[in-house]
C-alpha positions in Angstrom: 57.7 78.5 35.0 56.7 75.9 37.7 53.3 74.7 36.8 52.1 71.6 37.5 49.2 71.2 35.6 48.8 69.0 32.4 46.7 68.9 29.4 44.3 66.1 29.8 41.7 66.7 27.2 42.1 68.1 23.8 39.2 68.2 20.5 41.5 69.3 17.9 39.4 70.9 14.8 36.0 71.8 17.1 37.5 73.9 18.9 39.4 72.9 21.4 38.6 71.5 25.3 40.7 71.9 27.9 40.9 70.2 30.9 44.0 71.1 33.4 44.7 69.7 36.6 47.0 71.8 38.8 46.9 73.6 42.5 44.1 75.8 41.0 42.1 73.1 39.6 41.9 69.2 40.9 39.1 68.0 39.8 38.8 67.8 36.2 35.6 68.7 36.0 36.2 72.3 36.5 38.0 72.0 33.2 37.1 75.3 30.8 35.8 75.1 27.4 38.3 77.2 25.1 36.2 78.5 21.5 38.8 79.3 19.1 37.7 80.7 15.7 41.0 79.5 14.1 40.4 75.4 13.2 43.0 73.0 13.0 44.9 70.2 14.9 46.8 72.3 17.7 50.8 71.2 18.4 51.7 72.2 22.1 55.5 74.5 21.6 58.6 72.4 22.3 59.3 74.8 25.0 58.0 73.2 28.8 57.7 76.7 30.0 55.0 77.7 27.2 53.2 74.5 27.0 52.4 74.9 31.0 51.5 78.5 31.3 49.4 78.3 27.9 47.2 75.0 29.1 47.4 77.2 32.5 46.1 80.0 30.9 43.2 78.8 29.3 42.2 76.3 31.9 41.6 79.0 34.2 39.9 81.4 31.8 42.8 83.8 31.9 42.9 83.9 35.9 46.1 82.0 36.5 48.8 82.1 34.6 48.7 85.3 33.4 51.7 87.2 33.8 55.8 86.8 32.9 58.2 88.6 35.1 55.7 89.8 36.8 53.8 92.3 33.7 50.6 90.9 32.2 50.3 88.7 29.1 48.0 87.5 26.4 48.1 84.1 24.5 47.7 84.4 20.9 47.2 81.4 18.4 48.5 81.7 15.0 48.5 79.2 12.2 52.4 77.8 11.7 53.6 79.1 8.3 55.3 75.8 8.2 52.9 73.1 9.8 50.2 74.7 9.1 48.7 73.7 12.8 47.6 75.6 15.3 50.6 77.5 17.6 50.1 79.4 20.8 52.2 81.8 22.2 52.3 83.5 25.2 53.1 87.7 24.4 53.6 90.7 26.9 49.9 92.4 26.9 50.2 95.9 25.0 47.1 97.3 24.9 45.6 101.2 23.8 42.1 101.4 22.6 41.2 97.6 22.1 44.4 97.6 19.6 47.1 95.0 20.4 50.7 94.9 19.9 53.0 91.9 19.4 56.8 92.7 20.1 58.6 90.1 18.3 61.7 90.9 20.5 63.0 87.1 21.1 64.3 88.9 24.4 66.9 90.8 21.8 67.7 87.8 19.7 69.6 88.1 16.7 66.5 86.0 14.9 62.5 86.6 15.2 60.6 84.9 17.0 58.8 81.7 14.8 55.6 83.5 15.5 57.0 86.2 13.8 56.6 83.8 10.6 53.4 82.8 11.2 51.9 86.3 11.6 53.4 87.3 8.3 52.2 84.2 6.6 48.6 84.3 8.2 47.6 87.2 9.8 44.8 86.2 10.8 45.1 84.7 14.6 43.4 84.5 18.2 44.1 86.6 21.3 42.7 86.0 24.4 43.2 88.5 27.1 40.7 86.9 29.7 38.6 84.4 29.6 37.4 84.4 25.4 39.8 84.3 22.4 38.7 86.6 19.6 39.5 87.2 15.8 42.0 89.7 15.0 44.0 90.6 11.8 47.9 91.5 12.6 50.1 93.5 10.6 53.8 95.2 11.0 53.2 98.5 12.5 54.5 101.4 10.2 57.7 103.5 11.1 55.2 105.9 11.9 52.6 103.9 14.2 56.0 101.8 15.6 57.3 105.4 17.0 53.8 105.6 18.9 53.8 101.9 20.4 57.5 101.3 20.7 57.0 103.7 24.7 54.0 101.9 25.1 55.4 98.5 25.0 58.7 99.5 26.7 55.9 101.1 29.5 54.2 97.5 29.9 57.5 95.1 29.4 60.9 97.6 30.7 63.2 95.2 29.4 62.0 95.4 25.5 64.1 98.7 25.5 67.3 96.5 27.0 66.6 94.0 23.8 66.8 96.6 21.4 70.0 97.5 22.7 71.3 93.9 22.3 70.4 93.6 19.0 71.6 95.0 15.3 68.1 94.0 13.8 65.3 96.3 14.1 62.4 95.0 17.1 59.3 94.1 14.9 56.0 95.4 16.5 52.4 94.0 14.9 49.2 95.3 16.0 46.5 93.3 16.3 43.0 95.1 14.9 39.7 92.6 15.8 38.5 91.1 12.5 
């Protein structure tokens, strides 16, 4: 994703500050203050594309950077299960009745997503759809509960249903209830 903004500022362990420059946001006084209830030093993904629209994201309170392919997304923090620092990921927004859903597709990977690990090793994490972060718990969605989110996510993200046509593994889905 071509963003040009770049972390300038970061608090690691009170909370963390954010200050992005980019064509939103010059001056970095504009920066936003980003209150996360998860503590602990925060290590930026490997991958360009996520690193840019997360620091995006948050920098603009949820204003900019807030879509892939064109479908709305959330940014949720999660603790590494090996680390143990802070991770933030960038998720397709699935939303009914202020419950989440994470759809640890990998875009039909054979493997799960590393987040995947980290949810199952700490569930607790942070999503932020707008401009705050909140507390929520996340857990794998029952064959029963999966039946009544898998149309929902396919609904918000089409190509989830290509992914779990490319792959032999069944498509994890965690909801996300707030703590």
């Amino acid at each position: 994703m071509p963003f040009s903004n770049r972390l300038v500022e970061c608090q690691p362990g009170r909370g963390e500050r954010y200050i992005a420059l980019g064509p939103w946001n010059d001056v970095p006084s504009r920066g936003v203050l980003v209150s996360m209830t998860l503590q602990g030093e925060y290590e930026p993904s490997a991958a360009e594309w996520v690193r840019n629209q997360v620091a995006a994201y948050e920098a603009s309170g949820g204003r900019e950077a807030n879509t892939v392919m064109d479908r709305p997304i959330v940014v949720i923090t999660s603790r590494g299960h090996n680390s143990g620092k802070l991770r933030k990921n960038p998720v397709m927004r699935v939303e009914h009745d202020g419950v989440y859903a994470a759809v640890a597709s990998m875009g039909g990977a054979p493997e799960h997503p590393e987040w995947f690990h980290n949810f199952t090793a700490d569930p607790h994490v942070d999503l932020q759809d707008g401009p705050e972060p909140h507390e929520y718990v996340a857990r794998i969605a029952t064959e029963e509960e999966r039946e009544q989110w898998w149309p929902r996510a396919v609904e918000a993200f089409p190509p989830y249903a290509e992914y779990e046509q490319k792959t032999d593994r069944r498509i994890p889905v965690f909801l996300l209830e707030r703590a």
